[in-house]
FIGU-718933 format. One record per atom (N, C-alpha, C, O): atom name; residue number from 1; x negated, y negated, z negated; chain; residue in one letter. Coordinates in steps of 0.1 Angstrom, whole numbers, plus 5000, padded with zeros to 4 digits. Each point is the difference from the previous one (the first is absolute). Layout:
N
<"CA" NUM <X Y Z> "A" "A">
...
This chain:
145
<"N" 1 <3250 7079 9454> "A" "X">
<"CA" 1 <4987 5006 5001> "A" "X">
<"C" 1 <4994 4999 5013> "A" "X">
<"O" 1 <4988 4997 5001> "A" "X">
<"N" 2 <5019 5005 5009> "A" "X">
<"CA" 2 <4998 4997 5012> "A" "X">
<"C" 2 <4988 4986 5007> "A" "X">
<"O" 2 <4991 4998 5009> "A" "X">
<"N" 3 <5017 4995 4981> "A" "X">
<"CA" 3 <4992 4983 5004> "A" "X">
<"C" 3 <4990 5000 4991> "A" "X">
<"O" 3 <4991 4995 5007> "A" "X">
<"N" 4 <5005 5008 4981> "A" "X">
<"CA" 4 <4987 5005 4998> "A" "X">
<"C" 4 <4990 5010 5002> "A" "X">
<"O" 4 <4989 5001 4995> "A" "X">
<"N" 5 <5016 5004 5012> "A" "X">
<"CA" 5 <4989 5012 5009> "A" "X">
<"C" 5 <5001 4990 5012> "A" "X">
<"O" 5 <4990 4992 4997> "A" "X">
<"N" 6 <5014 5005 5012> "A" "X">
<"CA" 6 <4996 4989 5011> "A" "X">
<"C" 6 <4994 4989 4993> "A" "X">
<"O" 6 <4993 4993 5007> "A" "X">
<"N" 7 <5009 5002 4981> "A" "X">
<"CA" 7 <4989 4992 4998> "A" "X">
<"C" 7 <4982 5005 4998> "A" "X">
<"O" 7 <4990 4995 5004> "A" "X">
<"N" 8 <5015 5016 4989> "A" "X">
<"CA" 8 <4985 5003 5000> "A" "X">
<"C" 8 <4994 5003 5012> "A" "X">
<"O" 8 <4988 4997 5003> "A" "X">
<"N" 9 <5022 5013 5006> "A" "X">
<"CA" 9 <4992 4999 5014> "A" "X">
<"C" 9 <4999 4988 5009> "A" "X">
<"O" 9 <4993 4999 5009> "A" "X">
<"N" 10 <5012 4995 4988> "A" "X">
<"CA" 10 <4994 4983 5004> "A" "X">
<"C" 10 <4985 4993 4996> "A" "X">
<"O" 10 <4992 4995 5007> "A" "X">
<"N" 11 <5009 5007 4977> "A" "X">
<"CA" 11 <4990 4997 4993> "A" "X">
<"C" 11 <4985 5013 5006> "A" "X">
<"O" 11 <4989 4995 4999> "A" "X">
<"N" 12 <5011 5013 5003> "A" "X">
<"CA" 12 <4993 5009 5004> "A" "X">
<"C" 12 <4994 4995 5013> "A" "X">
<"O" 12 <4988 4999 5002> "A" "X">
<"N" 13 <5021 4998 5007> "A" "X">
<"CA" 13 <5001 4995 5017> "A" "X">
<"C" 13 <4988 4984 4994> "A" "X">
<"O" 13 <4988 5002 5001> "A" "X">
<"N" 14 <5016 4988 4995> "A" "X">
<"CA" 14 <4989 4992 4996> "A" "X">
<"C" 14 <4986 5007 4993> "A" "X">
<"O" 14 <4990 4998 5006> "A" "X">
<"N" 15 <5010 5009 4984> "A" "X">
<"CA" 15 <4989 5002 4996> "A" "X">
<"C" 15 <4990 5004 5009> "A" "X">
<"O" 15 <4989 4997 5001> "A" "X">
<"N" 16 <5022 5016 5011> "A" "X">
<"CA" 16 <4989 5003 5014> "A" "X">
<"C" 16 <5000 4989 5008> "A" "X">
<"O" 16 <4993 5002 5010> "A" "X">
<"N" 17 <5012 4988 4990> "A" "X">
<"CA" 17 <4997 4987 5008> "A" "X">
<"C" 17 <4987 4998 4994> "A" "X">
<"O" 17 <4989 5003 5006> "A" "X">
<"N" 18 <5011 4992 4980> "A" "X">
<"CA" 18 <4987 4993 4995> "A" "X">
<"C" 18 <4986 5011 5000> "A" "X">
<"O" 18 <4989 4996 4999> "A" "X">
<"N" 19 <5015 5015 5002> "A" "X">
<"CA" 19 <4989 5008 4997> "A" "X">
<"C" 19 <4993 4999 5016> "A" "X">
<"O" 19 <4988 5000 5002> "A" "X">
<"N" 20 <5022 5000 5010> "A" "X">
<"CA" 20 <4997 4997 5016> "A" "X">
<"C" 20 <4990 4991 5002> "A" "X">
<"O" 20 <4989 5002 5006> "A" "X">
<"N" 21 <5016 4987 4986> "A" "X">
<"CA" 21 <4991 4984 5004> "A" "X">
<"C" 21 <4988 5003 4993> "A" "X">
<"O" 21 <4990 4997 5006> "A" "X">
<"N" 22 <5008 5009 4981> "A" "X">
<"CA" 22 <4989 5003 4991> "A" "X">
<"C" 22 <4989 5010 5012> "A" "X">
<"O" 22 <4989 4997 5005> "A" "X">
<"N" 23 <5015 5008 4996> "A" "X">
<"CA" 23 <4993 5014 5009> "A" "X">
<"C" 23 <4998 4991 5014> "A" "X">
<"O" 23 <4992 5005 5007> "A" "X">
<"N" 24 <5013 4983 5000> "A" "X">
<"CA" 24 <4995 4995 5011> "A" "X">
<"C" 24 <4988 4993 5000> "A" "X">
<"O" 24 <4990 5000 5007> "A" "X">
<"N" 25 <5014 4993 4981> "A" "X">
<"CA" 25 <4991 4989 4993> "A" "X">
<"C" 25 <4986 5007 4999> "A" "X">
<"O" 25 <4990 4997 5008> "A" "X">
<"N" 26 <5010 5014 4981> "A" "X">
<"CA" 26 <4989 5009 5000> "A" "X">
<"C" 26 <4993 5003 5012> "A" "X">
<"O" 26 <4988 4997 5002> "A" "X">
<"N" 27 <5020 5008 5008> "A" "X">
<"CA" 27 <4992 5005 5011> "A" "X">
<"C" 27 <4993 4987 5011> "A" "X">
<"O" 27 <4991 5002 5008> "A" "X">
<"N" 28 <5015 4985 4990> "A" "X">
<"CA" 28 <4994 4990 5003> "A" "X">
<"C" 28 <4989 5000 4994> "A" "X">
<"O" 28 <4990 5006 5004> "A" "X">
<"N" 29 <5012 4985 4982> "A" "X">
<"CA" 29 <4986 5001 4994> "A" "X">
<"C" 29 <4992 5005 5001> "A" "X">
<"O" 29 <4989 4995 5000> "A" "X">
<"N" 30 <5013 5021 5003> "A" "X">
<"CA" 30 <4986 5009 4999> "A" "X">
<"C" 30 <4994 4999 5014> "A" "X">
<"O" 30 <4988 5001 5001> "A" "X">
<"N" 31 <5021 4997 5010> "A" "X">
<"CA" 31 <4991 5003 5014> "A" "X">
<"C" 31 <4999 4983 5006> "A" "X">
<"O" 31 <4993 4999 5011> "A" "X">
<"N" 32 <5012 4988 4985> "A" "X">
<"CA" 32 <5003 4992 5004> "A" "X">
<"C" 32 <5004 4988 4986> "A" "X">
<"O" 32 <5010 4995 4996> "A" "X">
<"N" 33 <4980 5006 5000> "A" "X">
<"CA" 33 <5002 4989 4986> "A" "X">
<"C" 33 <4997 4987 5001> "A" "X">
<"O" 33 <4998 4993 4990> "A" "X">
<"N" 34 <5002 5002 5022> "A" "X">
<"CA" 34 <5001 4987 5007> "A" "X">
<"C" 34 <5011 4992 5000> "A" "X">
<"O" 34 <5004 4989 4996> "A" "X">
<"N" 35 <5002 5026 5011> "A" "X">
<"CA" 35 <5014 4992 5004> "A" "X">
<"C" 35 <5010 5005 4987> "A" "X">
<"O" 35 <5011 4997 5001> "A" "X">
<"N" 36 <4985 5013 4986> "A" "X">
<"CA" 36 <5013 5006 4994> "A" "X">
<"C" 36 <4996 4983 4992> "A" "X">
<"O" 36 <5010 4992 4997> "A" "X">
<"N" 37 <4978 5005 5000> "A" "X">
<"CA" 37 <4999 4985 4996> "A" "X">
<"C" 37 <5010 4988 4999> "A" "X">
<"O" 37 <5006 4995 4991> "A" "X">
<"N" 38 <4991 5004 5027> "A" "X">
<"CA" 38 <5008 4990 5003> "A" "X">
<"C" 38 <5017 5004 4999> "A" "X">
<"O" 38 <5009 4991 5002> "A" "X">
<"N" 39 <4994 5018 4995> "A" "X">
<"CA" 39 <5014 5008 5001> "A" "X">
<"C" 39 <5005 5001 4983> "A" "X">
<"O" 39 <5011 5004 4997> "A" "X">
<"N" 40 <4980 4991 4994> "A" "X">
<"CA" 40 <5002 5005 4986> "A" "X">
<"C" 40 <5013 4990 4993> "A" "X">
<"O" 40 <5009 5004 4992> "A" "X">
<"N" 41 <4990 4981 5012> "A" "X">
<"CA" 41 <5014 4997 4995> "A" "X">
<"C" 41 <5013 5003 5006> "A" "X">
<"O" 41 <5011 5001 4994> "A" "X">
<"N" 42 <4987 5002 5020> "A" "X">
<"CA" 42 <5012 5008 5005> "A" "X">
<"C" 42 <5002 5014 4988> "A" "X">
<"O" 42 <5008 5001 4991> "A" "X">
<"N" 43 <4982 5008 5013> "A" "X">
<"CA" 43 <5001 5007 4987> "A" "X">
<"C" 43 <5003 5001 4988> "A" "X">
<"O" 43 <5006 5010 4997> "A" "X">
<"N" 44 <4992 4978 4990> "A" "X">
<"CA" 44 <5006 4999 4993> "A" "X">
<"C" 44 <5015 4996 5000> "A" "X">
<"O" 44 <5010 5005 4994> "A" "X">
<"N" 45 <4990 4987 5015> "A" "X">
<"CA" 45 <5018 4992 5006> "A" "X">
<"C" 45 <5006 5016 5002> "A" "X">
<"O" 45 <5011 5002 4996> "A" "X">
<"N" 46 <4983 5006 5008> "A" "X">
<"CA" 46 <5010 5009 5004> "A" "X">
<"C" 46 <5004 5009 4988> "A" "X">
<"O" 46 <5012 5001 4996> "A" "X">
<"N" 47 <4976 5006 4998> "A" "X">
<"CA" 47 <5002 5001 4984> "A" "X">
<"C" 47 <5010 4992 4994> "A" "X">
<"O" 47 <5011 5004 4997> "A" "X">
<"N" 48 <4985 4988 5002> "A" "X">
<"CA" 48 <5013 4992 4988> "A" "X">
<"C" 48 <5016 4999 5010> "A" "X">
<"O" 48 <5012 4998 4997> "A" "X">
<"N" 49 <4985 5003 5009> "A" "X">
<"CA" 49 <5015 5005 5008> "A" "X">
<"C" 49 <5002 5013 4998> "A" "X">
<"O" 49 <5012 5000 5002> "A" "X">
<"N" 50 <4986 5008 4996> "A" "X">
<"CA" 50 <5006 5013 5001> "A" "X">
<"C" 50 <4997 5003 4983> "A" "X">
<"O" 50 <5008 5007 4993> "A" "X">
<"N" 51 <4985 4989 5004> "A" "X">
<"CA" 51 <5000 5000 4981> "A" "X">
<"C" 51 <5018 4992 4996> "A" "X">
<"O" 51 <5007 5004 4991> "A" "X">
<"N" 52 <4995 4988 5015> "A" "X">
<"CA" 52 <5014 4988 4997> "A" "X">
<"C" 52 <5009 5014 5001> "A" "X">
<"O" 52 <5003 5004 4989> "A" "X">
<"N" 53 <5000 5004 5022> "A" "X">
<"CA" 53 <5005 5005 5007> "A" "X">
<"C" 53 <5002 5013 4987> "A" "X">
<"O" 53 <5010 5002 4993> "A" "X">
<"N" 54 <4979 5005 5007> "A" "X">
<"CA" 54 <5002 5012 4991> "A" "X">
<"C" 54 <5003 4993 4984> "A" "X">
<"O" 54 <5008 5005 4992> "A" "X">
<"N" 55 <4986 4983 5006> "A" "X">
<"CA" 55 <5009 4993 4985> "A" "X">
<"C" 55 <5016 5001 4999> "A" "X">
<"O" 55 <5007 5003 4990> "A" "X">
<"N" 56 <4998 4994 5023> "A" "X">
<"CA" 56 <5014 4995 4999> "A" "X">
<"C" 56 <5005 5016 5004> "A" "X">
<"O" 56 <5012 5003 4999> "A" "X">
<"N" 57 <4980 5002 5003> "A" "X">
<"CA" 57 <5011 5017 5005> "A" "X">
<"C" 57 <4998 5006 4981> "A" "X">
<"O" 57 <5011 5004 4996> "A" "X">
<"N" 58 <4980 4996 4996> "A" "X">
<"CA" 58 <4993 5006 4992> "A" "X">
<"C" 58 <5012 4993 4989> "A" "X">
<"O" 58 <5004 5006 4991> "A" "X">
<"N" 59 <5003 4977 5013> "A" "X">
<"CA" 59 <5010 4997 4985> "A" "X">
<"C" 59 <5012 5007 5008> "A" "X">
<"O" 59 <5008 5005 4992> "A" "X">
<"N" 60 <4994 4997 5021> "A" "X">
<"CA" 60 <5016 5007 5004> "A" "X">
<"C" 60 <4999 5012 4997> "A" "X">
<"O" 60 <5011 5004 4998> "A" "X">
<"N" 61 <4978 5006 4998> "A" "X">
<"CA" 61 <5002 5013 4993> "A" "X">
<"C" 61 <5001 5000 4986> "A" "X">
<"O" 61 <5006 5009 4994> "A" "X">
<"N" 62 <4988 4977 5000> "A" "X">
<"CA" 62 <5001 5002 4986> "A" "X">
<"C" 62 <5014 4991 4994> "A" "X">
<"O" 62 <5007 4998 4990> "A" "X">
<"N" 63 <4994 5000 5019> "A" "X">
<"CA" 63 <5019 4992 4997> "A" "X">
<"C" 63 <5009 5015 5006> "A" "X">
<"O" 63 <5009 5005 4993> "A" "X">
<"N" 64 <4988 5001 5020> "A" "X">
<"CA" 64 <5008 5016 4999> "A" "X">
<"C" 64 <5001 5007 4990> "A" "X">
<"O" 64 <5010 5006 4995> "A" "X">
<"N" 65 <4975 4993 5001> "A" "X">
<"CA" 65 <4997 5013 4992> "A" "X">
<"C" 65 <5010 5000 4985> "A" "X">
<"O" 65 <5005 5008 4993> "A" "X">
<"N" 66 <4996 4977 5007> "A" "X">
<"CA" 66 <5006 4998 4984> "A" "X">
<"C" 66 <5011 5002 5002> "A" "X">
<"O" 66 <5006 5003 4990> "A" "X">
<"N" 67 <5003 4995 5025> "A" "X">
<"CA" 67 <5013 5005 5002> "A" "X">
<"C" 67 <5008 5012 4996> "A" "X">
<"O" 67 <4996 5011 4998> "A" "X">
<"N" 68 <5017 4983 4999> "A" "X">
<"CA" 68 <5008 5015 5001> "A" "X">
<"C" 68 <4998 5016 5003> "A" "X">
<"O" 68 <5002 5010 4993> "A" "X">
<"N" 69 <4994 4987 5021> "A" "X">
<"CA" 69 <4999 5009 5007> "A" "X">
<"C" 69 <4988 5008 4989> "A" "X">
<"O" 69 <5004 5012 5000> "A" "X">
<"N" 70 <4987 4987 4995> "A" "X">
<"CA" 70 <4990 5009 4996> "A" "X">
<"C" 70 <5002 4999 4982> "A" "X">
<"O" 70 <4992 5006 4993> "A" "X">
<"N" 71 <5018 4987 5001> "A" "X">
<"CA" 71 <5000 4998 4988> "A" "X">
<"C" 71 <5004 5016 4989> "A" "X">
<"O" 71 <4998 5001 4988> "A" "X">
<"N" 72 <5006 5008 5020> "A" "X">
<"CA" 72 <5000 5009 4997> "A" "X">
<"C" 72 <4990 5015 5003> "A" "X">
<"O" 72 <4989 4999 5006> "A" "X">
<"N" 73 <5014 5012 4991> "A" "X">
<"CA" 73 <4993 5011 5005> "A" "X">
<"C" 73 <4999 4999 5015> "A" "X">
<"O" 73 <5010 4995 5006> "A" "X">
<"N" 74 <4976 5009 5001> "A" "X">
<"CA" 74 <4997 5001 5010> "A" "X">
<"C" 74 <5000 5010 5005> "A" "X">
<"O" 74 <4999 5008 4991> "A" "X">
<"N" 75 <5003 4998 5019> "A" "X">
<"CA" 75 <4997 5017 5008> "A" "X">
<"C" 75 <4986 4999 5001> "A" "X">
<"O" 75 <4992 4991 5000> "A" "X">
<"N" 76 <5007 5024 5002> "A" "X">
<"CA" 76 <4986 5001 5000> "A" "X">
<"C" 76 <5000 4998 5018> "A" "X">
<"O" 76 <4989 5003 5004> "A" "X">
<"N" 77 <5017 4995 5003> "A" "X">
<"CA" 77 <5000 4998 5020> "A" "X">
<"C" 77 <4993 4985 4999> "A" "X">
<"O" 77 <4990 4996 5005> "A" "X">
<"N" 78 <5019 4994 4985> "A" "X">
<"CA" 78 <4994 4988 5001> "A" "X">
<"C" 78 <4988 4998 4993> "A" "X">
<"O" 78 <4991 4994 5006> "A" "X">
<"N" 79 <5006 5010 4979> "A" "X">
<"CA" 79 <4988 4996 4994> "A" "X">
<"C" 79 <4987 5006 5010> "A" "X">
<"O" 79 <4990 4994 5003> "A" "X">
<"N" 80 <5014 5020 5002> "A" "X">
<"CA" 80 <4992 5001 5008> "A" "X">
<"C" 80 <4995 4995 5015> "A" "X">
<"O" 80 <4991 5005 5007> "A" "X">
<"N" 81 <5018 4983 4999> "A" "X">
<"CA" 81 <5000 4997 5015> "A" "X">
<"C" 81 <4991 4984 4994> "A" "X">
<"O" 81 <4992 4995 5007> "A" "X">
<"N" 82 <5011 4999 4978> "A" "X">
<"CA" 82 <4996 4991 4995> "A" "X">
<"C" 82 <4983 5002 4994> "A" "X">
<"O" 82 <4991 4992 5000> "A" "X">
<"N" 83 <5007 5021 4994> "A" "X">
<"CA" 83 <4987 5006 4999> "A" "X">
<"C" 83 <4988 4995 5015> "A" "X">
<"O" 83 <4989 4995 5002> "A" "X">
<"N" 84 <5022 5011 5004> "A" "X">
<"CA" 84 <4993 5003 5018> "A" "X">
<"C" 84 <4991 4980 5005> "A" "X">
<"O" 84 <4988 4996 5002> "A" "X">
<"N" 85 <5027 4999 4997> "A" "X">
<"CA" 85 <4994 4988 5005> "A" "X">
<"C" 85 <4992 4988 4994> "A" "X">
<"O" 85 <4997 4990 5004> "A" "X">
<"N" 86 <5000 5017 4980> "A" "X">
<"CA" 86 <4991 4995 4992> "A" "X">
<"C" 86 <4984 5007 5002> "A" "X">
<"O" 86 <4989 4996 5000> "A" "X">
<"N" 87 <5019 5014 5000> "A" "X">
<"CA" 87 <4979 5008 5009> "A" "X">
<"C" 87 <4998 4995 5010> "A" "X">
<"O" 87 <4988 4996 5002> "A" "X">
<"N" 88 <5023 5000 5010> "A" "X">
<"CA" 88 <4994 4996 5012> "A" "X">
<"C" 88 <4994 4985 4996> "A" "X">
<"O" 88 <4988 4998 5003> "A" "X">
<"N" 89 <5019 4989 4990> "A" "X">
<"CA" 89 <4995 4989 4992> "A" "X">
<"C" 89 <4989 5004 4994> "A" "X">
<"O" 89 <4989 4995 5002> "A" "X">
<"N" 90 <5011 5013 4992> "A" "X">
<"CA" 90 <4986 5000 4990> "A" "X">
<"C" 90 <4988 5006 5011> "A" "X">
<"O" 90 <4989 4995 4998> "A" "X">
<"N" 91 <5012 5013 5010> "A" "X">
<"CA" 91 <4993 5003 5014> "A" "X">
<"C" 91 <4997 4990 5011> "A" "X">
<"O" 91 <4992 5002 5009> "A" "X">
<"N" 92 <5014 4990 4991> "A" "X">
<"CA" 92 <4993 4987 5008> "A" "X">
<"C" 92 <4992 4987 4991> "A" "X">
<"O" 92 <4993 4992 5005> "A" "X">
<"N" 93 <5011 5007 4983> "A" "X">
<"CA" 93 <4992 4989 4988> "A" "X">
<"C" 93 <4986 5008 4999> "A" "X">
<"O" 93 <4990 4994 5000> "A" "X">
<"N" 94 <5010 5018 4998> "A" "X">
<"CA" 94 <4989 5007 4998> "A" "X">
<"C" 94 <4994 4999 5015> "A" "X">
<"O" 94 <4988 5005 5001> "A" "X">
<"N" 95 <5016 4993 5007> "A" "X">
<"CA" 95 <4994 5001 5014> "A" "X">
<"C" 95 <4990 4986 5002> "A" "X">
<"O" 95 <4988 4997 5004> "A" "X">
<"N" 96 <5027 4997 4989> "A" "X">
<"CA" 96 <4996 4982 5004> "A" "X">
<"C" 96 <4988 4999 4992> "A" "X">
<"O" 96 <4990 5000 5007> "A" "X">
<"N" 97 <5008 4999 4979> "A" "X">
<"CA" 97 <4989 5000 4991> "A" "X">
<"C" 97 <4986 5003 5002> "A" "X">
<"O" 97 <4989 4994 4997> "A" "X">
<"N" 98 <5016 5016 5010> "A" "X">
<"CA" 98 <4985 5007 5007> "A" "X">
<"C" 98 <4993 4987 5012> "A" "X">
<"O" 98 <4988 4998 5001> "A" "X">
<"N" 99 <5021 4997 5004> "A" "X">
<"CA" 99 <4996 4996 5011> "A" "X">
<"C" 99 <5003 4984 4999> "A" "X">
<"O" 99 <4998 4993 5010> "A" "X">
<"N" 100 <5007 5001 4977> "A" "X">
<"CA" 100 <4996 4990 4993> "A" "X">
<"C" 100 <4981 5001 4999> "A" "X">
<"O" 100 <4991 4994 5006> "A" "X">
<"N" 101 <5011 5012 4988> "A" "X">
<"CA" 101 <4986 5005 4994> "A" "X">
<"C" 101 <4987 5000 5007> "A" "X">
<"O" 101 <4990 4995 4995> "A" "X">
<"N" 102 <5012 5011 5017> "A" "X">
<"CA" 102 <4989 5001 5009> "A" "X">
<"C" 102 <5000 4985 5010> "A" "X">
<"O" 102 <4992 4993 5006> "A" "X">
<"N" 103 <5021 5006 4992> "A" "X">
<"CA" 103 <4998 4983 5010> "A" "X">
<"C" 103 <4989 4988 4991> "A" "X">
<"O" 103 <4990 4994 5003> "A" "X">
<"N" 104 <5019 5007 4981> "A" "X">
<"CA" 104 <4995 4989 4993> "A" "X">
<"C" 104 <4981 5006 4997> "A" "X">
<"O" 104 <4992 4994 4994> "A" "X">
<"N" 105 <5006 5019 5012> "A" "X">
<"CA" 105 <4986 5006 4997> "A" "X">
<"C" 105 <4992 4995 5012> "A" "X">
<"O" 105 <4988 4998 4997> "A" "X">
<"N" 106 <5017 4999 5019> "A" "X">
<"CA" 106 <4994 5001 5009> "A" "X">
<"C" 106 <5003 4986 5003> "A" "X">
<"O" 106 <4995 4997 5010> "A" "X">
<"N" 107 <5014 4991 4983> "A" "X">
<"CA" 107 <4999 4986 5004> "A" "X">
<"C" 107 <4986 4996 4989> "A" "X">
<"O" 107 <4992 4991 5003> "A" "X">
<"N" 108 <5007 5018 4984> "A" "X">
<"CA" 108 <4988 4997 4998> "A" "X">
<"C" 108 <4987 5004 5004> "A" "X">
<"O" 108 <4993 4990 5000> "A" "X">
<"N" 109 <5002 5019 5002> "A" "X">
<"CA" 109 <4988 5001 5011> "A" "X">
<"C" 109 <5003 4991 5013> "A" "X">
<"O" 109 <4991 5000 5008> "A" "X">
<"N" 110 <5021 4990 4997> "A" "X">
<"CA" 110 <4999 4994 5012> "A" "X">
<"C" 110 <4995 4991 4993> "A" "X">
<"O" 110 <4995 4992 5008> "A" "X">
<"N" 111 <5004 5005 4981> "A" "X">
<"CA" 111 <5001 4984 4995> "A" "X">
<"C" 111 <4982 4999 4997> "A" "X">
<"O" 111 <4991 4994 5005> "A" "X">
<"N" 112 <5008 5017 4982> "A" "X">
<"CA" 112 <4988 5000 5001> "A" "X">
<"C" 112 <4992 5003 5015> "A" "X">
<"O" 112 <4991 4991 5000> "A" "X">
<"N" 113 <5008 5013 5006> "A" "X">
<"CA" 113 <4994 4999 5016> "A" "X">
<"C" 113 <5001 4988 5004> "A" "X">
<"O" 113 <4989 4995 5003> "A" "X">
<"N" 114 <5023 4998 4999> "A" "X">
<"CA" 114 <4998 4983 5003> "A" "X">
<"C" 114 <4990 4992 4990> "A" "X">
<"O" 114 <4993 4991 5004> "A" "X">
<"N" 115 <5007 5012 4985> "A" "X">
<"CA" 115 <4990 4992 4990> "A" "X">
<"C" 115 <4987 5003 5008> "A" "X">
<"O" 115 <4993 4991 5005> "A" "X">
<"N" 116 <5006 5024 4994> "A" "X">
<"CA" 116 <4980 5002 5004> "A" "X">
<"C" 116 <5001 4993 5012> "A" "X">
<"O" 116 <4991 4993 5003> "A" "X">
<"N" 117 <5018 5007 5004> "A" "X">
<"CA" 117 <4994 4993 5016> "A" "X">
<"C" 117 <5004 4987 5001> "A" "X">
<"O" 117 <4998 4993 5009> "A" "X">
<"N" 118 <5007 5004 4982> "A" "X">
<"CA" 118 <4998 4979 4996> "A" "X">
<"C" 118 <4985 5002 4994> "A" "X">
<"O" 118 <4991 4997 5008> "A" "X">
<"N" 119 <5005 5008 4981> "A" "X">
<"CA" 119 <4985 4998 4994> "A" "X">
<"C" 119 <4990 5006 5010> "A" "X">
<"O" 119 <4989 4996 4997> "A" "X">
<"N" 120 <5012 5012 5013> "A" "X">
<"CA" 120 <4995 5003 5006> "A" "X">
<"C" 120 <4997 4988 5009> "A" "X">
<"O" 120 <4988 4997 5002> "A" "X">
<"N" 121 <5022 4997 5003> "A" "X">
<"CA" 121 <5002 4990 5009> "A" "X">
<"C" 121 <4992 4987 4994> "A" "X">
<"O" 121 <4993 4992 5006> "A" "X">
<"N" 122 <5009 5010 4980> "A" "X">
<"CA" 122 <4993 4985 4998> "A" "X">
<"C" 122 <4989 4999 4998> "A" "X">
<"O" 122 <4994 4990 5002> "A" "X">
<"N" 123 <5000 5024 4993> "A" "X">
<"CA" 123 <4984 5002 5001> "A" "X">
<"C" 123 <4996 4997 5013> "A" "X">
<"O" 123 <4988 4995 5000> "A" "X">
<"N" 124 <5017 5007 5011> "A" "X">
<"CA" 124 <4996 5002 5015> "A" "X">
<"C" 124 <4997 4978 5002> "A" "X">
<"O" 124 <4992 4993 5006> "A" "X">
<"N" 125 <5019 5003 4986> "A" "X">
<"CA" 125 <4999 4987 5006> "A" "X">
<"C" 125 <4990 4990 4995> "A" "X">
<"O" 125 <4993 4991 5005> "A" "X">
<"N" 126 <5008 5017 4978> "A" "X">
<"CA" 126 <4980 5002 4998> "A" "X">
<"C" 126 <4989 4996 5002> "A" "X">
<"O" 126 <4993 4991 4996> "A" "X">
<"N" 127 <5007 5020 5013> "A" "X">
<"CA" 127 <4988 5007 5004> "A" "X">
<"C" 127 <5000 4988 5012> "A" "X">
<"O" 127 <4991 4992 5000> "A" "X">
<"N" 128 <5018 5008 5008> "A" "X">
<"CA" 128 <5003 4999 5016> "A" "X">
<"C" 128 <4993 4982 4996> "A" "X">
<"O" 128 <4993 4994 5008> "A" "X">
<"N" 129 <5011 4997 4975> "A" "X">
<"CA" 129 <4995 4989 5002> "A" "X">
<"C" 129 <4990 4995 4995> "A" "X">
<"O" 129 <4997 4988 4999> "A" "X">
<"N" 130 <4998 5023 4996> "A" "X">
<"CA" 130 <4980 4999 4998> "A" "X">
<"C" 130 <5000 5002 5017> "A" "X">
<"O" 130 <4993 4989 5000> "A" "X">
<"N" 131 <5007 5013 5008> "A" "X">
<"CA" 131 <4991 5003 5011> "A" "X">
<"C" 131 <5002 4981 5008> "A" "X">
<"O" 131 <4992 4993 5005> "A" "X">
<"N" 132 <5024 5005 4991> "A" "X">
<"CA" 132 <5001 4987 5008> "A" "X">
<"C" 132 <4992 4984 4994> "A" "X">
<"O" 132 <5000 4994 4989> "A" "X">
<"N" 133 <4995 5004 5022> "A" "X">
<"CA" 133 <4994 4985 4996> "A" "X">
<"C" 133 <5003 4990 4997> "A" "X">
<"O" 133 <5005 4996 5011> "A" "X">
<"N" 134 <4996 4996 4979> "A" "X">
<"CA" 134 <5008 4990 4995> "A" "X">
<"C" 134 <5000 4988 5009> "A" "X">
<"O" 134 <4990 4997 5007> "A" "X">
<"N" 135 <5022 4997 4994> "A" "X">
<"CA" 135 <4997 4989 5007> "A" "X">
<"C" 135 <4982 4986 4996> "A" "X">
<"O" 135 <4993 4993 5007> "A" "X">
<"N" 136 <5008 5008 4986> "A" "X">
<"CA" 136 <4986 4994 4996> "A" "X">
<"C" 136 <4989 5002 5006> "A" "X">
<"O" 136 <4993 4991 5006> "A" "X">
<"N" 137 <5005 5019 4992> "A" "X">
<"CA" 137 <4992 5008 5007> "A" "X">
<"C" 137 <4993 4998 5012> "A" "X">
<"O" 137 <4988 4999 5004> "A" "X">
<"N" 138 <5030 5001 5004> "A" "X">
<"CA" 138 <5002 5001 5016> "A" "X">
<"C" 138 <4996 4981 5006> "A" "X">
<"O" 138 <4994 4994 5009> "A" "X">
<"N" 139 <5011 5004 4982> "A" "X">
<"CA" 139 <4996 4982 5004> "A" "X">
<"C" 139 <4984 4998 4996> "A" "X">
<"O" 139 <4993 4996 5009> "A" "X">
<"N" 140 <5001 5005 4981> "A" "X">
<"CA" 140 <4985 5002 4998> "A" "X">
<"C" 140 <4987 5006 5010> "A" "X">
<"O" 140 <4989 4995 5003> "A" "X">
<"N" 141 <5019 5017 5000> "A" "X">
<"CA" 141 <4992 5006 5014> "A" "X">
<"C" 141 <5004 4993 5013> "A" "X">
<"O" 141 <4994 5001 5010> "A" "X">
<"N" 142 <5015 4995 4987> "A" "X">
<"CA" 142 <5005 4985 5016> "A" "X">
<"C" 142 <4997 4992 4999> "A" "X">
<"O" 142 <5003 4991 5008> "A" "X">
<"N" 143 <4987 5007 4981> "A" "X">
<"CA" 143 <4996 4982 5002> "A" "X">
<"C" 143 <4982 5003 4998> "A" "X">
<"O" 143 <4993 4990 5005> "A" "X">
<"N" 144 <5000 5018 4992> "A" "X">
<"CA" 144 <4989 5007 5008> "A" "X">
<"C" 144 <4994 5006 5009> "A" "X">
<"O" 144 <4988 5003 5001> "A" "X">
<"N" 145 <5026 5002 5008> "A" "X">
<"CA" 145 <4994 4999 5018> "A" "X">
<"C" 145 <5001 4992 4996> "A" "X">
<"O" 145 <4998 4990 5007> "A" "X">
């Protein structure tokens, strides 16, 4: 019983890892979305590392779970210590989610913002080459001085 309660508090210890990087990430993006940018495949890299991480703790509970050790009646000390560290799991995915959510909400307003200020930009280059004189032009008025 023992080694599956330290697994789940293992498995818990990563999910607050991943929920850590989630919540840095965010706080980049929102005050510094330049750099949480340039930082995004690190970001992902680091996600999929700690996702590997909670996969492989997630089959050592479900290879415990099916063990000896729990194949029978449980106490209510353990269903309840096992209760516990499934609220604290289900308290950090619900954390994560949230803040899934608002990242993948605020890389889209970055994105659309980059669009208006490329169309913005290209209108400018436009405008900017109605005003310029064609080479043609510039040789025609040089050969009339």
């Amino acid at each position: 019983m023992q080694k599956l309660f330290k697994l789940l508090e293992t498995k818990n210890y990563w999910f607050k890892k991943y929920l850590a990087a989630n919540e840095a990430f965010h706080l980049v993006l929102l005050h510094e979305p330049e750099v949480a940018l340039d930082e995004l495949e690190l970001f992902y890299g680091n996600r999929e590392s700690l996702l590997k991480i909670i996969e492989d703790l997630e089959m050592k509970v479900q290879k415990e779970a099916e063990g000896p050790a729990w194949a029978g009646e449980i106490d209510s000390a353990a269903r309840t210590r096992v209760h516990a560290y499934v609220r604290e799991k289900d308290s950090y995915i619900s954390r994560i989610v949230t803040l899934d959510t608002d990242i993948i909400k605020r890389m889209e307003v970055i994105r659309l913002e980059g669009l208006q200020k490329a169309t913005h930009l290209a209108k400018g280059k436009k405008a900017l080459a109605k005003f310029r004189s064609n080479a043609n032009y510039n040789e025609r008025l040089d050969k009339k001085i």
